[in-house]
N, C-alpha and C positions, 0 to 999 in steps of 0.2 A: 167310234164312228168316224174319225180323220181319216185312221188309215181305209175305210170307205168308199169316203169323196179323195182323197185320193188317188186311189184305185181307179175311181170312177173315171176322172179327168185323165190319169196317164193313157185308159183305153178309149177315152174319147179323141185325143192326140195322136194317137199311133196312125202309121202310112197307110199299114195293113188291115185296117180294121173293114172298112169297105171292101175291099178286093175280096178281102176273105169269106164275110156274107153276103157278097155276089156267089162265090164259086160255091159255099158251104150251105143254100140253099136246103138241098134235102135232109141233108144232117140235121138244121135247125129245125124243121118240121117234124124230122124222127124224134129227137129231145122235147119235143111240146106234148106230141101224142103219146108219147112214153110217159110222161110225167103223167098226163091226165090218165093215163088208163092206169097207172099207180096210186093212182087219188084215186079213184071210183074203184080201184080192187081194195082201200085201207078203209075205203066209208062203206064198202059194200061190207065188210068184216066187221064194223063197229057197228053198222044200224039196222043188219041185217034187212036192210031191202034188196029186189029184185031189182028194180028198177038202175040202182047202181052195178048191180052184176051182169045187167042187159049192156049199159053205157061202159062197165070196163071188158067186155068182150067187140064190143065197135070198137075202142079204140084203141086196143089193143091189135085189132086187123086192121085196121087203118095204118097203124105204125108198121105195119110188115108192107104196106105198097110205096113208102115213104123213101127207101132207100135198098140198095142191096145189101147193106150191112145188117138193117133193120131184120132181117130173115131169119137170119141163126142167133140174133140178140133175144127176139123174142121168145122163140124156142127155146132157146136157153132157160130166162128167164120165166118159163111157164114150168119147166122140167124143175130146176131149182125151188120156185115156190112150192111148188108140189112138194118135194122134199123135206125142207124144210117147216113148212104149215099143214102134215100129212095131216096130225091128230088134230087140226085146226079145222082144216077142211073134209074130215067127215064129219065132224059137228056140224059143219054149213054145207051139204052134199045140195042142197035143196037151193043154193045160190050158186053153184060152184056150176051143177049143170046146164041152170039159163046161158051162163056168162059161156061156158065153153062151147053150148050150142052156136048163141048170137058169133062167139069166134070164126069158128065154123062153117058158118053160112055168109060170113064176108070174104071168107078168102077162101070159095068156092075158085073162083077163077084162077085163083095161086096155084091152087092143085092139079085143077084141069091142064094148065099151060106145063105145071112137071111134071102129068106125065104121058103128055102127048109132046114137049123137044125139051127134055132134061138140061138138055146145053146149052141153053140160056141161062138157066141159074151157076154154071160156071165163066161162060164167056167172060166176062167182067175181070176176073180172076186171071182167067189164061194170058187176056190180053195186057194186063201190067205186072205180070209175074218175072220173077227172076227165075223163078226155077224153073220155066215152059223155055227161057234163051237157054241158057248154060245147062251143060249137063254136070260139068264138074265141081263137085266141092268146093275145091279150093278157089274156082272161079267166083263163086255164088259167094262165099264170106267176103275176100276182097271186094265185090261189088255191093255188099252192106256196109264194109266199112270205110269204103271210099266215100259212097252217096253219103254217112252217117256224119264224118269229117268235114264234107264240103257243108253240108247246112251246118255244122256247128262251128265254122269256123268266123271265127271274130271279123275278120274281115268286109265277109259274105253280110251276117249278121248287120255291123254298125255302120259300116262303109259303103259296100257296092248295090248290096239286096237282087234281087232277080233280075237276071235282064229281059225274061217273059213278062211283058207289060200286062198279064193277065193276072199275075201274081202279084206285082210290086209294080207300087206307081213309079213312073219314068223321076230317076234323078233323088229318090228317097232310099235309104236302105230298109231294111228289114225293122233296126228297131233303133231309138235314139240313141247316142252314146252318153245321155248323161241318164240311162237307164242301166251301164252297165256297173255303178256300186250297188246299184238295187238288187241285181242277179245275184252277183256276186254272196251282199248280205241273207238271197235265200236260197242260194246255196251253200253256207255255212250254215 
């Protein structure tokens, strides 16, 4: 339990800890509603009620209006369980249905918006992509391994941290330098 409250206190100290759940907002809403609609799909499979198969198909579309990551996580992760839990879930076809319905009928609006301007579920995409600037290969690697250098570099990290005040508070770097034998010992 030290290494814990440890834990706990180093991420209570850190510069970045605010800035970052300022900006990472939907992120942390996608990871709440995820979990819960994982919890009401593992109670809707042990106690066989609806009522959970109702609640993990809510919140399961809910997590899909949460972010745009949220979109192909979910689908994924509906395609996968399916897979995985096939002979599971035709044993519970009679729960599987409500929850896929309730799905369904929340993210009504999802459907209608793709496919009356498809382009919005890429905008997002285009507009921070490296591969919509450069055409060339060799351009696009260089520009992963440049960006990939500059955040991992020590410097950046212990010393300077961002100079976008929206990322890193003014005059703090990134992360303490008497955090760097801790890296270190979990990266060995």
């Amino acid at each position: 339990t030290w290494i814990s409250i440890l834990a706990g206190f180093v991420f209570s100290i850190l510069p970045w800890t605010f800035p970052v759940s300022r900006l990472l907002f939907g992120h942390t809403i996608f990871l709440l509603l995820f979990i819960l609609s994982c919890f009401f799909i593992f109670k809707m499979l042990d106690t066989n009620k609806i009522i959970f198969a109702i609640l993990a198909g809510v919140f399961l579309a809910l997590t899909m209006y949460s972010t745009q990551a949220a979109r192909p996580a979910v689908l994924f992760f509906l395609c996968s369980m399916a897979l995985s839990l096939s002979k599971l879930a035709i044993k519970r076809l009679r729960l599987l249905i409500p929850m896929l319905i309730t799905f369904v009928l929340f993210i009504i609006p999802i459907i209608l918006v793709f496919f009356s301007h498809p382009e919005v579920f890429t905008a997002r995409f285009n507009a921070i992509s490296i591969f919509h600037r450069s055409g060339k290969l060799t351009e696009i690697i260089h520009h992963i391994f440049s960006r990939y250098s500059e955040y991992f570099n020590p410097f950046y990290l212990f010393f300077a941290g961002d100079p976008n005040i929206v990322h890193c508070i003014p005059g703090y770097s990134e992360l303490f330098i008497f955090l760097f034998p801790l890296i270190l010992i979990g990266l060995w």
